[in-house]
C-alpha positions in Angstrom: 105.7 120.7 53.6 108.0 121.9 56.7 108.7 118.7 59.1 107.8 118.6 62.6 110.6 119.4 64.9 111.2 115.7 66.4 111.0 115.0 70.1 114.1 112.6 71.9 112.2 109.3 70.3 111.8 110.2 66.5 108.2 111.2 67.1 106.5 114.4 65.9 106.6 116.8 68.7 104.7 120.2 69.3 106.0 123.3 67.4 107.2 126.0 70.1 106.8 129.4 69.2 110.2 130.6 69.4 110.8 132.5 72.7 113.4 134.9 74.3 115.4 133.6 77.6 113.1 133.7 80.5 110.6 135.4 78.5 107.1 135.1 80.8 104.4 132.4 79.8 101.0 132.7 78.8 98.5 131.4 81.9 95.9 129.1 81.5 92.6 129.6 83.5 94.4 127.1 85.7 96.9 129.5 85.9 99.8 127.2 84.2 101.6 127.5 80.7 100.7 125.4 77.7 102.0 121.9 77.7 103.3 122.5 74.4 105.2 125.8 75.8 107.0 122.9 78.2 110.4 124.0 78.6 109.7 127.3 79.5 113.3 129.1 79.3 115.8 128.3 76.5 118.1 125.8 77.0 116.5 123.9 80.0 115.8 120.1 79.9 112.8 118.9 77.6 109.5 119.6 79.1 110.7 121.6 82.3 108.7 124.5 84.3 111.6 125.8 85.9 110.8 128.9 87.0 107.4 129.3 86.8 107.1 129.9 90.3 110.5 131.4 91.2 113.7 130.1 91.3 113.7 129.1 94.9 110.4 127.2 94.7 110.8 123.7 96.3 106.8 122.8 95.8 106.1 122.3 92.0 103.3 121.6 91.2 102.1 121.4 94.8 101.6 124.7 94.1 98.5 124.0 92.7 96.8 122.8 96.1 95.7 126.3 96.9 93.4 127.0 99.8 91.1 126.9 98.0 90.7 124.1 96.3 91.2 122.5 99.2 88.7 123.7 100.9 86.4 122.8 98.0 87.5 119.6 98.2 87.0 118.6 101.3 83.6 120.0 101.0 82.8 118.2 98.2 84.4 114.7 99.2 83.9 114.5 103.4 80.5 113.2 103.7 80.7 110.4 105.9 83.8 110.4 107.9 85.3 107.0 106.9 89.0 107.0 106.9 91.2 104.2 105.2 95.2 104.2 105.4 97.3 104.1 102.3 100.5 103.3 104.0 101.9 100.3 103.8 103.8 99.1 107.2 107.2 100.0 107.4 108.5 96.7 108.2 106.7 95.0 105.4 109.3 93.1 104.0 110.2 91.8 107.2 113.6 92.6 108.7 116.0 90.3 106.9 115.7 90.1 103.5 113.3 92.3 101.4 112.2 92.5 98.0 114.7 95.6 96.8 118.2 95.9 97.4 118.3 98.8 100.2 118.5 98.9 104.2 115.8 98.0 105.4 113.3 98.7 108.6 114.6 97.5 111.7 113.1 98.3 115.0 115.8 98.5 118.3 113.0 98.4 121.3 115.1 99.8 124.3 114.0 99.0 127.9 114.7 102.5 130.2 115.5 100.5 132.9 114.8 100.4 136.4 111.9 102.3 135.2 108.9 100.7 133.4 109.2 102.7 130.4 110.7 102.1 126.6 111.8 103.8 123.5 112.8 102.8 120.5 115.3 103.8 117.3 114.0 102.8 114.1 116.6 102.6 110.9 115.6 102.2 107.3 115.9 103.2 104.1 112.9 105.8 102.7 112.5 103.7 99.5 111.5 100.3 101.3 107.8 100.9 101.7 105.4 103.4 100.9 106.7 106.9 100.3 106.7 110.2 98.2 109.4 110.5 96.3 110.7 114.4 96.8 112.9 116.7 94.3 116.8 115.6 95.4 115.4 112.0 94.3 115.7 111.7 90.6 117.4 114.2 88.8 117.5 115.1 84.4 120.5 111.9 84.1 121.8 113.3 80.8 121.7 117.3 82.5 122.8 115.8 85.4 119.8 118.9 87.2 117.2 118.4 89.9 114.3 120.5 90.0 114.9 124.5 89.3 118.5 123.5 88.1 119.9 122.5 91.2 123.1 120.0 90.5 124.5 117.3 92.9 127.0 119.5 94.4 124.2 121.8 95.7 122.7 118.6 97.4 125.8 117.1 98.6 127.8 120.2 99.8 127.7 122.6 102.6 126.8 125.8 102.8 128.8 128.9 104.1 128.6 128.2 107.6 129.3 124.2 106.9 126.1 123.2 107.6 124.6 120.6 104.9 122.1 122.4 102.2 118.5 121.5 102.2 118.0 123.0 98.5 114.5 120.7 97.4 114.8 118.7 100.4 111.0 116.9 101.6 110.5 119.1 104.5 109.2 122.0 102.2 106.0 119.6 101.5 105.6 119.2 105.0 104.8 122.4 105.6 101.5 122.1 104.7 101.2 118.5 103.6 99.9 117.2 100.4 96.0 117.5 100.9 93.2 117.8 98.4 90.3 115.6 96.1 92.0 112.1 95.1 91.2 110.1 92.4 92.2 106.3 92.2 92.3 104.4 89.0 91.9 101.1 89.6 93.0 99.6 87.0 93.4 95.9 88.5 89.7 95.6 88.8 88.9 97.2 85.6 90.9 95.1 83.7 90.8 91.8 84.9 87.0 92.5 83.6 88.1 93.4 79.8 88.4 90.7 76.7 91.6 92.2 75.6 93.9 89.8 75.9 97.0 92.2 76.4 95.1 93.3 79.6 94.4 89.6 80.7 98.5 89.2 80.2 99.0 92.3 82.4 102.2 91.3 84.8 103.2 93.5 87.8 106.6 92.2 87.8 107.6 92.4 83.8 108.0 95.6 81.8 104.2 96.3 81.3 103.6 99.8 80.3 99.9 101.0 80.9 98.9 103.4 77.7 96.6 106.3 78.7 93.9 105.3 77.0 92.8 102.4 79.3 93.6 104.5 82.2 90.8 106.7 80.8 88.5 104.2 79.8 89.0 102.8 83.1 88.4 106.4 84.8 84.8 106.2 82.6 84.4 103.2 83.8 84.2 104.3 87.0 82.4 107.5 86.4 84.8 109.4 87.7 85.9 113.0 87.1 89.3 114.2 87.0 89.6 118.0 88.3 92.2 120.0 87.6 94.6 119.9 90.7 93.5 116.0 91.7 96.2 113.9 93.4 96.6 110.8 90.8 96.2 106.9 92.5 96.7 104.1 90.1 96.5 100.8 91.4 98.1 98.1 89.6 97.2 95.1 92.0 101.5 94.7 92.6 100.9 94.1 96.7 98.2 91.3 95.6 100.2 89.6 93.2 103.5 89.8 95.3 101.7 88.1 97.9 101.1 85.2 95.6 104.2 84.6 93.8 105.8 81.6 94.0 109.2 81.7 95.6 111.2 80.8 92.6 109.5 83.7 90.6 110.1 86.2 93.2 113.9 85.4 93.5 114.4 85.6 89.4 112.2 88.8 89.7 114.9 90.1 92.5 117.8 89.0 90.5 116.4 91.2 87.1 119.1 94.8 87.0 117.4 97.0 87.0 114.5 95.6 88.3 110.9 95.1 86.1 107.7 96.6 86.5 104.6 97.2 85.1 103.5 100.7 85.5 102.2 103.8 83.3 104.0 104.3 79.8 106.4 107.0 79.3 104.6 109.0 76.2 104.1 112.6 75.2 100.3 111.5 75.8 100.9 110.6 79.4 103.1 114.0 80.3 100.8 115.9 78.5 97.7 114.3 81.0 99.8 114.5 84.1 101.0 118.0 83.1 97.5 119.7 82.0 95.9 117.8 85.5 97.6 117.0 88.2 99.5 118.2 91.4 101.0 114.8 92.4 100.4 111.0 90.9 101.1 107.9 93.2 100.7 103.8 92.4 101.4 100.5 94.4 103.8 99.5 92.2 107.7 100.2 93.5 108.7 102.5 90.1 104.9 104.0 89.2 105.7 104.3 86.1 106.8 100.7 84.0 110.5 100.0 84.3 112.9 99.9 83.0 111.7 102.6 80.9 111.2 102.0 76.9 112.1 105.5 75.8 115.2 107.2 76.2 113.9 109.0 79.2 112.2 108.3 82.5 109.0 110.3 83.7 110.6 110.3 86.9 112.7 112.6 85.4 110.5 114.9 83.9 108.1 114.3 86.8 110.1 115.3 89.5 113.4 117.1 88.0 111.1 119.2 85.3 107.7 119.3 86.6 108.3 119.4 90.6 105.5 116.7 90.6 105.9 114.4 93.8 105.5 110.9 92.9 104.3 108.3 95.6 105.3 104.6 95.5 104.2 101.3 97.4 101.2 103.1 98.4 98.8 99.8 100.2 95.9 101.0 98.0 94.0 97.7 99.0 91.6 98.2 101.1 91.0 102.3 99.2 89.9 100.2 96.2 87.6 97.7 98.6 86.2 101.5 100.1 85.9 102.9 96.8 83.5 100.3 95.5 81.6 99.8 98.7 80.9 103.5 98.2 79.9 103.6 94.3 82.8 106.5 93.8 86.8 107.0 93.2 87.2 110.2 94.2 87.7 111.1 98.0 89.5 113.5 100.0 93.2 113.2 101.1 95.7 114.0 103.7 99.3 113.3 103.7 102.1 114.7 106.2 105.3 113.6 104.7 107.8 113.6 107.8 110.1 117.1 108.5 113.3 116.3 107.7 115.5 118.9 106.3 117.1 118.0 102.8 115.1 114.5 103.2 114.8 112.4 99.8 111.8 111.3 100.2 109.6 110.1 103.3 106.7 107.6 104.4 103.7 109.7 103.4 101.3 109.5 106.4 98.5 109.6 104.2 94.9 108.8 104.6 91.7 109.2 102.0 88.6 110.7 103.7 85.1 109.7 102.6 
């Protein structure tokens, strides 16, 4: 009997039809390729789409937000008009000393004297509270290629009039936001209600991978329907149980490089879900996904670098989860404005869900 063609673990893989360089792909009814046609051009990183909307795109699978199924969605998930923010404050881990090893948010309040008036300059790392991770984040490591191909150089250089490039930079999402029907897992509630003892051990800040299949048992739970297009919410319960660790604990969990975190698992089973439903996936955890990673790869690379899925991190999904049970449903509409900033890495999201 032929073997399977092993993926970059050891573990049977789908069988690709052979295909020709840049050879078109067969369309879904949703208007994407086949996971299993994932890459879609010879010689491009395992599981990319590059190209599947041009070789300029900067949106991914943003993409599939169409008119649309926006409009559906906010048909479908506006009934009441009660908003709740997702955004965790910018200064959250206070001025000083924070959690993660980056600049972080500090407020200069300037007095425009003689006149009763002020302004102020605020400085600070994206990366330090809630954000959407954007396309010049994360790149392929071993390619060394962002999404579509693009290298380092093509972020870090100049173009022909010296200016700085912009190639995948987050101001192509702000042009018309991330908005559509969100879903949130909640996964900290769900659990916490379970006999299994590996969900009772659950640990936000240890290498806890969450398999798929209690993210959908979790989703049945909860009676709720995933559609295709749906921005992803997982809520771990990391801002609850940072607010609770002991001192001691949170310096040894500083001290860990890289850094540990429970978070989804890095399987075929989980790029296959994301791939086949989503057009962006966020969590409250810093890495959404569990790090360090167990596999030889990172979903943030395949997320971001081969899908051109935005990833959202440190999203305060709190009081959303308090909301979302109050109401008897986890779905709900959202609207996110990721700030304009030409070439940006990534950006606070300015999100809120819409009941």
């Amino acid at each position: 009997m032929q073997k399977s063609p092993q993926d970059f673990k050891g573990r049977p893989k789908p069988s690709h039809t052979p295909k020709k360089k840049n050879m078109a792909p067969k369309l879904n009814e949703n208007g994407i390729p086949s996971f299993d046609a994932l890459p879609l051009r010879e010689g491009d990183p395992h599981h990319s789409a590059w190209g599947l909307y041009g070789a300029g795109d900067e949106l991914g699978t943003l993409n599939r937000l169409t008119d649309e199924r926006v409009a559906a969605a906010a048909r479908g998930e506006i009934r009441k008009g009660t908003r709740v923010s997702l955004n965790w404050p910018l200064d959250a881990q206070g001025e000083e000393s924070g959690y993660f090893q980056r600049r972080l948010f500090h407020q200069e309040l300037i007095h425009k004297a003689p006149r009763v008036v002020n302004d102020d300059v605020w400085t600070f790392n994206s990366q330090v509270s809630s954000q959407w991770d954007g396309f010049r984040h994360f790149a392929y490591q071993k390619e060394a290629r962002f999404y579509n191909g693009v290298t380092l150089e093509d972020i870090h250089g100049r173009d022909g009039n010296g200016k700085k490039t912009t190639v995948n930079g987050i101001h192509a999402f702000s042009e018309q936001g991330i908005v559509g029907r969100g879903i949130l897992i909640d996964f900290d509630s769900w659990r916490k209600e379970q006999d299994d003892p590996a969900l009772k051990d659950f640990n936000c800040f240890e290498t806890s991978p969450i398999p798929l299949k209690y993210l959908k048992a979790c989703l049945a739970a909860q009676g709720t329907e995933v559609k295709f297009g749906d921005i992803l919410f997982t809520r771990t319960g990391w801002h609850a149980q940072l607010s609770r660790l002991p001192e001691a604990e949170l310096k040894a969990s500083q001290a860990l490089t890289p850094p540990h975190f429970g978070g989804v698992e890095q399987s075929e089973e989980m790029l296959r879900w994301i791939w086949e439903n989503f057009s962006a996936v966020a969590g409250d955890q810093p890495s959404f996904e569990a790090w360090p990673t167990q596999e030889d790869y990172a979903l943030h690379e395949v997320l971001l670098a081969g899908y051109g899925c935005p990833i959202g991190e440190l999203f305060w999904l709190e009081k959303l989860a308090e909301t979302c049970k109050k109401e008897g449903r986890w779905s709900f509409f959202v609207t996110s404005e990721p700030c304009n900033v030409p070439g940006g890495v990534a950006s606070p999201p300015n999100i809120l869900a819409i009941f």
